[in-house]
C-alpha positions, 0 to 999 in steps of 0.5 A, a space after each residue: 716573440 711569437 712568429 707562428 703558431 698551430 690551430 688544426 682542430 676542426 671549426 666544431 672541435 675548436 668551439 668544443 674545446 672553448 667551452 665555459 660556465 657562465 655567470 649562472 655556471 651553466 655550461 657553454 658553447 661559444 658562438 660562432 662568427 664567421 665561421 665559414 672563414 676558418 681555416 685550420 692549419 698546422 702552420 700559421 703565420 703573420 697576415 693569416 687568420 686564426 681564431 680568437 675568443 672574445 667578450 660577446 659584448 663587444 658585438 652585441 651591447 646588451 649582452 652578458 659580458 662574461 659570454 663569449 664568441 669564437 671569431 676568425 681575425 686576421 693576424 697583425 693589429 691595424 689600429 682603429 685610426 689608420 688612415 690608408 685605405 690599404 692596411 697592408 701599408 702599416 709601416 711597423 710590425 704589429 704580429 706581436 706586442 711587449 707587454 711593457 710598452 702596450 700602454 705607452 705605444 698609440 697602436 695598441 693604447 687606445 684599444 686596451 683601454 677600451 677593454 678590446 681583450 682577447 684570447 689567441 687560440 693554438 694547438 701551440 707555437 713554434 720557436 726558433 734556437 740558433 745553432 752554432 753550425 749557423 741554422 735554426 732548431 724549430 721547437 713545438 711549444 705547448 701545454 702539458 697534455 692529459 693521456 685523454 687528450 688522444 681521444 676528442 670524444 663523441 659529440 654528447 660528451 659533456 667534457 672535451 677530452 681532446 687537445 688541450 689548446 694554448 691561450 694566449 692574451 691578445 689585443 683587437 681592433 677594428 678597422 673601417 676603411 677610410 672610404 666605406 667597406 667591410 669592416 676588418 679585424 685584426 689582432 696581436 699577441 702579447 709578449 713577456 719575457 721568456 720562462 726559465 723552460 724557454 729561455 734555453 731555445 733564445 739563449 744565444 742571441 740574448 748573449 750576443 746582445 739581441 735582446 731578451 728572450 719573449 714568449 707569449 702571454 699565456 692564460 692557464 685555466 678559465 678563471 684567467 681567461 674569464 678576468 682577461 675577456 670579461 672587459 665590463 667587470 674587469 679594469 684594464 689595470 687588474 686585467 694587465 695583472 693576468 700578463 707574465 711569464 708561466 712554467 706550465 709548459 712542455 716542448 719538443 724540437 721539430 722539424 725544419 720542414 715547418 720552416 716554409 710557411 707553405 707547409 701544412 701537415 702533420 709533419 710540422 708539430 711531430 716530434 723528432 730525434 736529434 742527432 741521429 745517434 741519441 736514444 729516442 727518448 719521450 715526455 709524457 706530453 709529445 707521446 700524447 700528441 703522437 697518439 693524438 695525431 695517430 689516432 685522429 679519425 679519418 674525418 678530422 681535419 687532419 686527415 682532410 686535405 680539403 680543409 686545409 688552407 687551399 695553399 697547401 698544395 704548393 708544397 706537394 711537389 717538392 723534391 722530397 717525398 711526402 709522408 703521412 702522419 703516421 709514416 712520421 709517427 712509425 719513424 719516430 717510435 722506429 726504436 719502440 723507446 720507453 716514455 722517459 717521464 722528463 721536462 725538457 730543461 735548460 
């Protein structure tokens, strides 16, 4: 499954980062809507926003369906046909949707076969592993990165160097409340049955007979991305072809400081050492998303406070100290360990 995940580029990176040829293969941008609602975060939850990508069509009839907006929408799908004048009264949960029952349950059916695909956009997504001592390991999970991916390049840069996000296949849905209102839009995420790469993290449950281990639907590269949003030209049938399991990802554990959902820093995706008497050991990946977080300007929204979700500041007077990314960084590479050119593996 996926319980939360981690979207922190700032609302012009994230459209810079979504870039895409067209039919004409001309190079876009996609457009913004609601952008003024975005909210990066290290640490996203259930019943939060994030943002999605999507056909444009689907807002404007008589546009190309091979384009596509960015579009801020709340996490945890409330069906067209609700009927409560509260979504929050939705008895089931709809964070996340197995991809082998999508078209049997009515909550998700109807708006796949309408085409109401989307892809759910991150830094990465975190899972938890069971410890035989009785807690939870938090893992970061994400694409493999480039060492360019440290730099998010300059405004007239013709590529994006920086981070290279996660993409994940989703559902959408819009719902009108029963009595006239604002229109809401909602979204869940599809699971598959976990990758040999992530299985290891759910291991222990599937054994004790929990169930078997989920990941999330992962588009890897724009042609994938493309047949997913492009609803008019794509059939529902082949588009579902797109949704399984992919080994092109990399992981490292985390800290347990993202177990509380109101914590939103840095901290929450920096990799850690575990067992304090193991040698610091780094992949090639999370040595990037150091440098990455290193060398972020001042005037990212890493960096600002300010553009973090106003609920950040619950956690500033917790007992422990609080550390900036580079205090965590400095820990971290304390050793001065060599990259260890590896693939965390069960």
């Amino acid at each position: 499954m996926c319980g939360r995940t981690a979207c922190s580029l700032g609302a012009d990176n994230l459209r810079r980062a979504c870039a895409y040829r067209d039919r004409r293969g001309r190079r876009l941008q996609p457009h913004w809507v609601r952008e003024e609602r975005y909210q990066p975060s290290y640490n996203k939850g259930p019943q939060s926003s994030g943002p999605v990508l999507l056909s444009r069509r689907h807002l404007h009839q008589d546009a190309d369906s091979s384009e596509r907006v960015l579009m801020d929408m709340r996490w945890g799908l409330v069906p067209s046909w609700f009927k409560n004048d509260d979504p929050s009264k939705l008895q089931f949960n709809t964070s996340n949707c197995r991809s082998d029952t999508m078209l049997k349950k009515s909550s998700y059916k109807g708006a796949l076969l309408k085409g109401k695909r989307c892809v759910v956009l991150a830094d990465g997504f975190y899972e938890w592993q069971q410890q035989q001592s009785g807690g939870k390991q938090p893992y970061f999970i994400y694409f493999p990165q480039t060492k360019d991916a440290k730099d998010e390049g300059k405004e007239g840069d013709e590529e994006w160097k920086g981070w290279r996000l996660l993409t994940m296949a989703g559902i959408f849905d819009c719902w009108e409340p029963p009595a006239g209102g604002e229109m809401l839009y909602t979204y869940t995420i599809i699971t598959v049955d976990a990758s040999k790469d992530v299985s290891f993290i759910h291991h222990r449950q599937v054994r004790a007979g929990k169930g078997a281990a989920e990941m999330p639907a992962i588009l890897d590269g724009d042609e994938a991305i493309r047949k997913w949003l492009d609803f008019a030209e794509v059939p529902t049938q082949e588009a579902i072809k797109l949704i399984q399991p992919t080994e092109n990802i990399v992981f490292h554990p985390v800290s347990t400081f993202v177990n509380s959902i109101r914590n939103n820093t840095p901290e929450c995706v920096a990799p850690i050492e575990l067992g304090a008497k193991k040698e610091v050991k780094t992949t090639p990946s999370n040595k990037v998303m150091l440098d990455w977080l290193k060398n972020s300007p001042e005037g990212s929204p890493q960096k600002k406070e300010n553009d973090l979700p106003k609920w950040k500041s619950q956690f500033i007077h917790s007992p422990s100290p609080k550390k900036t990314s580079a205090d965590i960084m400095q820990q971290w590479l304390g050793k001065q360990a060599e990259p260890a050119a590896k693939k965390h593996k069960a």
